[in-house]
C-alpha atoms as an extended CHARMM CRD file, in Angstrom:
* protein
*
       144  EXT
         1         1  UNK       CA              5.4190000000      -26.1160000000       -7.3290000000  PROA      1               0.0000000000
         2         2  UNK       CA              5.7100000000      -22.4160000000       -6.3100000000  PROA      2               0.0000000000
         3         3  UNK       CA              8.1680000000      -19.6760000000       -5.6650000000  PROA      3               0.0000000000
         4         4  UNK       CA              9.3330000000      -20.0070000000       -2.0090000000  PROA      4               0.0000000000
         5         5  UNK       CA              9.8920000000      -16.1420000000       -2.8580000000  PROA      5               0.0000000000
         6         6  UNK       CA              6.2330000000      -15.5750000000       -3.3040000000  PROA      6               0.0000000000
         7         7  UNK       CA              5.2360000000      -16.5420000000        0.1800000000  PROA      7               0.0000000000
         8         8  UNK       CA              8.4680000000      -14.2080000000        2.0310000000  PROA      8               0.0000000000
         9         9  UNK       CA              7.0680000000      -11.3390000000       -0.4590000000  PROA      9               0.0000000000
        10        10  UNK       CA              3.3500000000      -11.7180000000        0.7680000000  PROA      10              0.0000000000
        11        11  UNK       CA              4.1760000000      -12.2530000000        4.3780000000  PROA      11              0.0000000000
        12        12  UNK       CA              6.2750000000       -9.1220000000        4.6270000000  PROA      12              0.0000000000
        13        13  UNK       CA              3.6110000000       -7.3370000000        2.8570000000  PROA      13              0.0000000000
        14        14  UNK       CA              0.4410000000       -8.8070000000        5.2570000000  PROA      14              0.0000000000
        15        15  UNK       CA              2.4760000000       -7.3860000000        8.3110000000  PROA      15              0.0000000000
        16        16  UNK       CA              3.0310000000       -3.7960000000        6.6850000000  PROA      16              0.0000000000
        17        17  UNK       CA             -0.6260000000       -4.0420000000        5.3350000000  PROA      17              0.0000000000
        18        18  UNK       CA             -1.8960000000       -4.7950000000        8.5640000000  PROA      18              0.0000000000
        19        19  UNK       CA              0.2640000000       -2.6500000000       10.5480000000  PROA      19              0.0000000000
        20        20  UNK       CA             -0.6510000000        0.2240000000        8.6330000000  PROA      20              0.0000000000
        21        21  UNK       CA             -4.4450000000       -0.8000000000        8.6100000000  PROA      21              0.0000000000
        22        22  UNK       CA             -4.6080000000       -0.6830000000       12.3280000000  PROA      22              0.0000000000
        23        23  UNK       CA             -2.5220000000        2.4950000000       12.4870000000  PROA      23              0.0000000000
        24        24  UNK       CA             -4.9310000000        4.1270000000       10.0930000000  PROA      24              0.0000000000
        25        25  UNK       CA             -8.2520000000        2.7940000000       11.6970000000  PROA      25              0.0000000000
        26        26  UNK       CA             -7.3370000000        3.9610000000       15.2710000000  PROA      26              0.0000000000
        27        27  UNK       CA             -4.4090000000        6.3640000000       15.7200000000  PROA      27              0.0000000000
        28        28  UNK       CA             -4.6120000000        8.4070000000       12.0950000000  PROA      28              0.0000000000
        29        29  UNK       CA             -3.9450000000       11.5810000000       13.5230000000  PROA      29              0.0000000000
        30        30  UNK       CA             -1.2030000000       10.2760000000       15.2120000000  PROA      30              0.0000000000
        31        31  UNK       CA              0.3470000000        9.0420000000       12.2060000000  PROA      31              0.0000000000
        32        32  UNK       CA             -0.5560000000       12.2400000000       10.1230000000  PROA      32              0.0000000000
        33        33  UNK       CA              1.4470000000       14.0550000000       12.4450000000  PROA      33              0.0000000000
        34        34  UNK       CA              4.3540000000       11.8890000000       12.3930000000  PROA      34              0.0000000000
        35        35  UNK       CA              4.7120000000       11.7970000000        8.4650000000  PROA      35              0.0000000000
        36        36  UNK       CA              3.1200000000       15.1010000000        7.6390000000  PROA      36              0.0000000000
        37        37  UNK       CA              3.9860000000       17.3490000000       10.6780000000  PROA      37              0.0000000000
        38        38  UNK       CA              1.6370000000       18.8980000000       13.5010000000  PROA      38              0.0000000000
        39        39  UNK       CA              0.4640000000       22.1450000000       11.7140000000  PROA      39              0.0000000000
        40        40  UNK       CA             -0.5580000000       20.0820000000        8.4400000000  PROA      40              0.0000000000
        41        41  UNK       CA             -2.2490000000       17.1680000000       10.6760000000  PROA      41              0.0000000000
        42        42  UNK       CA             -4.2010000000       19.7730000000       12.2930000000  PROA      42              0.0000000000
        43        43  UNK       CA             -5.5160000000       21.0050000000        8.9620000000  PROA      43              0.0000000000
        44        44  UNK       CA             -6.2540000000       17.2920000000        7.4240000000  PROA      44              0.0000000000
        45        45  UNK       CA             -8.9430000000       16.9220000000       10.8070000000  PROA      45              0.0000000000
        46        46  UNK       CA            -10.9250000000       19.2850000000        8.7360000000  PROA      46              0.0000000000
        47        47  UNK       CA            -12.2460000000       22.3260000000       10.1060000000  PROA      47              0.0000000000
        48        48  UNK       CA            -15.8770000000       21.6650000000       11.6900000000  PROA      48              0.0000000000
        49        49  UNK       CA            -17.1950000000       18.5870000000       13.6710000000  PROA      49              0.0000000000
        50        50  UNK       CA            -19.6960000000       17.1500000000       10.5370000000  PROA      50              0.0000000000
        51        51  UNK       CA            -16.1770000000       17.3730000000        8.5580000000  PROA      51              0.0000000000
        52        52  UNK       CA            -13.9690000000       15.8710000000       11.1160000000  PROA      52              0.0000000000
        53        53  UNK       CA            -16.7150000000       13.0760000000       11.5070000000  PROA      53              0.0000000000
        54        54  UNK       CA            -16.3170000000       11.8100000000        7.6180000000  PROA      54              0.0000000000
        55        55  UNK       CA            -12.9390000000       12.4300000000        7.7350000000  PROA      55              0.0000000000
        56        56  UNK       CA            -12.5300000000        9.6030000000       10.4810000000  PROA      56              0.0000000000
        57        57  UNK       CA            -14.9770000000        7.5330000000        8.9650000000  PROA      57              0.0000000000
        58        58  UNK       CA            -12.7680000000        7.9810000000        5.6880000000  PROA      58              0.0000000000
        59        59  UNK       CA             -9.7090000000        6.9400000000        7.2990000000  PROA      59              0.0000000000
        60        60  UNK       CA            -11.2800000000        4.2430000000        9.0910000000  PROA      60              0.0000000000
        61        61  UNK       CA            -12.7000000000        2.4440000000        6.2180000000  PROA      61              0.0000000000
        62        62  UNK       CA             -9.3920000000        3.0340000000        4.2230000000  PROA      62              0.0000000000
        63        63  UNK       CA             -7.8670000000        1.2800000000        7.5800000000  PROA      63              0.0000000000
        64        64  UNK       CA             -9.9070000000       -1.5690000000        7.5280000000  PROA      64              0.0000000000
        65        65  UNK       CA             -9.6470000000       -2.1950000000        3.2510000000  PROA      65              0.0000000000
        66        66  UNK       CA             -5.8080000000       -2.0670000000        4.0270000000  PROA      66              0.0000000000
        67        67  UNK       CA             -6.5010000000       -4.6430000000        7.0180000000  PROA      67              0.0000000000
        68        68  UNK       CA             -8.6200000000       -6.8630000000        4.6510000000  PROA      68              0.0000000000
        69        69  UNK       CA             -5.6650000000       -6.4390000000        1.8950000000  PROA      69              0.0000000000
        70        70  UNK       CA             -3.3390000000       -7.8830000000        4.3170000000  PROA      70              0.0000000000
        71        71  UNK       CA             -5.7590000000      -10.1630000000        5.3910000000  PROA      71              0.0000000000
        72        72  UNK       CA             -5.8190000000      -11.3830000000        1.6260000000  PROA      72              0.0000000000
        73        73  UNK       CA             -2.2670000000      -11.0770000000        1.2080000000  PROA      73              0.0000000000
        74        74  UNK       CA             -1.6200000000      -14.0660000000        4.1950000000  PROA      74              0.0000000000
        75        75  UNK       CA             -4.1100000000      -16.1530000000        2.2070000000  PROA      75              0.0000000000
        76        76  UNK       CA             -2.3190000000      -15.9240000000       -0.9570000000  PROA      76              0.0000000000
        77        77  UNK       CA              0.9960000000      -16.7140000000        0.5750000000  PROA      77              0.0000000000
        78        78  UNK       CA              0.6900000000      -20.1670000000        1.0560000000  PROA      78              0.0000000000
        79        79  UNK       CA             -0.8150000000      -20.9280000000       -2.3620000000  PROA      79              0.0000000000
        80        80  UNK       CA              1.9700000000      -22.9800000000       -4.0120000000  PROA      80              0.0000000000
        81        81  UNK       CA              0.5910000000      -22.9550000000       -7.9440000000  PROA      81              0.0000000000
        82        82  UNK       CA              3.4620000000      -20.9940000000      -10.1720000000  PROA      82              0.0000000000
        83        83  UNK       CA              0.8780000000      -19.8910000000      -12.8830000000  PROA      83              0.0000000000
        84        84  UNK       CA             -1.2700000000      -17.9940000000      -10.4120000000  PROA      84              0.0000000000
        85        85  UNK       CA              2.1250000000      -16.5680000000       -8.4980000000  PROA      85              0.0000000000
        86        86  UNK       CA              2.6620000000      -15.1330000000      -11.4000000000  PROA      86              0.0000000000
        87        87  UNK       CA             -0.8580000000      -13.2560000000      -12.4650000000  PROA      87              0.0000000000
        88        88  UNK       CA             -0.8190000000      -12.1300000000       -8.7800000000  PROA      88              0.0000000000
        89        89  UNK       CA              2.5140000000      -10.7530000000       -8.6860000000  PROA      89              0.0000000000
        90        90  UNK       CA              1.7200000000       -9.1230000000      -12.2330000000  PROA      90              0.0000000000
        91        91  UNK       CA             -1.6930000000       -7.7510000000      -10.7050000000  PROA      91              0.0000000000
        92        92  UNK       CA              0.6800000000       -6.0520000000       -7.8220000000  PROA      92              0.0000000000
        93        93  UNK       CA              2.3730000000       -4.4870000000      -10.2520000000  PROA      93              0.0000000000
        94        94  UNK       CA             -0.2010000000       -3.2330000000      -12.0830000000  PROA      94              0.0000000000
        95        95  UNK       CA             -1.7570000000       -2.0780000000       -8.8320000000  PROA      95              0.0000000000
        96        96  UNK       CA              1.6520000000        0.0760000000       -7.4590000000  PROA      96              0.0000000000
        97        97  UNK       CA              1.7770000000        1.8490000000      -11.1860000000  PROA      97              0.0000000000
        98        98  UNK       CA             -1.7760000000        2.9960000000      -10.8140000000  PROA      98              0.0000000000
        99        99  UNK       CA             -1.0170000000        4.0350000000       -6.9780000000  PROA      99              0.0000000000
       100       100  UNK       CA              2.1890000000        6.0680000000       -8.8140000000  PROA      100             0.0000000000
       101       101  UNK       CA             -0.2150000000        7.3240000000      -11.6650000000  PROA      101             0.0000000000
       102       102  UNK       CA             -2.7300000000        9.0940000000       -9.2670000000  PROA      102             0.0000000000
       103       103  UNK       CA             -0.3270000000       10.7910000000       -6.8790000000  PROA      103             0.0000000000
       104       104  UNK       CA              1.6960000000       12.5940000000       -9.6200000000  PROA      104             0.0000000000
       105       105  UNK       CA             -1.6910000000       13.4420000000      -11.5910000000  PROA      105             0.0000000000
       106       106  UNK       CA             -3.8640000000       13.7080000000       -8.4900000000  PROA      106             0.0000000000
       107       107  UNK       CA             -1.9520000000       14.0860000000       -5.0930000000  PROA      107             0.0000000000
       108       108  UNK       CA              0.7570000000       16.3560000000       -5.6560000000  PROA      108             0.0000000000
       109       109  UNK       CA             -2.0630000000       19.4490000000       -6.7650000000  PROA      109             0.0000000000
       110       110  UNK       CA             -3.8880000000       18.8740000000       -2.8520000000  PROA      110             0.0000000000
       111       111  UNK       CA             -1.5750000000       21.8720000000       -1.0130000000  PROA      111             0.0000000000
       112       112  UNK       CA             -1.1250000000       20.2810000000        2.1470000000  PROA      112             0.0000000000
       113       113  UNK       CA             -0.0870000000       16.8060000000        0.7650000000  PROA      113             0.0000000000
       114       114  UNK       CA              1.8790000000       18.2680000000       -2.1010000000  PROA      114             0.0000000000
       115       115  UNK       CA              5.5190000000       17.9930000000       -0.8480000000  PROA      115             0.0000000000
       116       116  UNK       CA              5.4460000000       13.9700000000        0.0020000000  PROA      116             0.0000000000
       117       117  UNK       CA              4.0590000000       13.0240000000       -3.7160000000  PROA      117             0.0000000000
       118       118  UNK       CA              7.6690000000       12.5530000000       -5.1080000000  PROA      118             0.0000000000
       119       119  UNK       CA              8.6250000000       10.3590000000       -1.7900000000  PROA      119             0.0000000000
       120       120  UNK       CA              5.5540000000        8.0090000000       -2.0060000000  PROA      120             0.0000000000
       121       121  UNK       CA              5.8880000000        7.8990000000       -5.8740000000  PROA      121             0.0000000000
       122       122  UNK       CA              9.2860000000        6.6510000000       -5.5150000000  PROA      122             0.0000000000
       123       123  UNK       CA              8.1630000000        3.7040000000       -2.4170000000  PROA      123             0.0000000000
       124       124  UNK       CA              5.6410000000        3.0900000000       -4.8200000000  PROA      124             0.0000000000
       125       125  UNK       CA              7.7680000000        2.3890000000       -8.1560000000  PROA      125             0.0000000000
       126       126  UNK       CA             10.1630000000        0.2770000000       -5.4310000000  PROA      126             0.0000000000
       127       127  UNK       CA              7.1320000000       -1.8980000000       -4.5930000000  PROA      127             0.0000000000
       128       128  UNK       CA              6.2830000000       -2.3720000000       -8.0070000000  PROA      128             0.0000000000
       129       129  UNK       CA             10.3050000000       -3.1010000000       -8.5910000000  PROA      129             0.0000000000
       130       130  UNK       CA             10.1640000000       -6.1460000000       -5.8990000000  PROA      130             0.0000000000
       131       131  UNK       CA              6.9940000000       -7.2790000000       -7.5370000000  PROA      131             0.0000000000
       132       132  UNK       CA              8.7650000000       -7.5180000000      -11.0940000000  PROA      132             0.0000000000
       133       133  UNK       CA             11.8120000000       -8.8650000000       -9.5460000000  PROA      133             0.0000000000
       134       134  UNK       CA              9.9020000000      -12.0280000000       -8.2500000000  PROA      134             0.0000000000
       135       135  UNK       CA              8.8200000000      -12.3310000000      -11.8060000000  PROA      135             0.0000000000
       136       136  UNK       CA             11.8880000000      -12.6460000000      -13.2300000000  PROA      136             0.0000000000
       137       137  UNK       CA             13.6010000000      -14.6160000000      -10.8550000000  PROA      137             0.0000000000
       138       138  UNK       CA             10.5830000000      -17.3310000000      -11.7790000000  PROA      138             0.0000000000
       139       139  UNK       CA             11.1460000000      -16.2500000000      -15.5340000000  PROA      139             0.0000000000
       140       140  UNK       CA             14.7360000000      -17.3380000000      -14.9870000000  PROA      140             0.0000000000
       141       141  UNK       CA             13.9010000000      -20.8560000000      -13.0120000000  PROA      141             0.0000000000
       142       142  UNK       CA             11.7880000000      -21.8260000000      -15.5580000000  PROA      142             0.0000000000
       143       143  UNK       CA             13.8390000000      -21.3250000000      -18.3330000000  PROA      143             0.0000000000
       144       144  UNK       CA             16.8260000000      -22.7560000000      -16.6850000000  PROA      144             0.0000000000
């Protein structure tokens, strides 16, 4: 028998997932305005039409992989089995350290982007935190 953490962890994370997804798919400038400001929104549209074209087609596949993610991540919530909980939750993990490793090697040099790295370094270190929190809390009822 599972975590009954596991499934509130995934659930909360399918609705952000796809939240986000569909944000990013059909209203990205919208929310590039929001979290980056109007003047810097402006600039990420890219300057001429053939580079705003990829740039929507960009965020519009990266929309629709998060959509599939939470997709994935309602699946996974109702699997019960506490071996693959934990691989999954250790796979998260692994995931939000990577996401951490590439904005303060990659994402913090790009000018326009370079003053929200430390922000979305820390959410993603916090995300990774709730991951390894599961894991110990099943760490602990097993070995209680």
């Amino acid at each position: 028998m599972g975590s009954s953490g596991f499934g509130s962890i995934c659930m909360i994370y399918y609705v952000v997932a796809l939240s986000c997804g569909t944000l990013m798919m059909f209203y990205s400038h919208e929310v590039f305005a929001f979290s980056h400001g109007t003047e810097i929104a402006v600039k990420l549209l890219g300057s001429t039409p053939h580079d705003q074209l990829l740039i929507k087609t960009s965020d519009s596949f990266s929309g629709l992989l998060l959509f599939a993610v939470g997709s994935l991540l309602f699946m996974v919530a109702f699997v019960k089995d506490r071996e693959f909980q934990s691989f999954f939750a250790k796979g998260c993990v692994l995931l939000h350290i990577a996401m951490a490793i590439w904005r303060i090697y990659f994402e913090r040099k790009l000018e326009e982007l370079g003053r929200d790295w430390l922000r979305l370094v820390v959410g993603d270190f916090v995300l990774a935190i709730s991951w390894v929190l599961f894991l110990v809390c099943g760490w602990r009822e097993k070995y209680d």
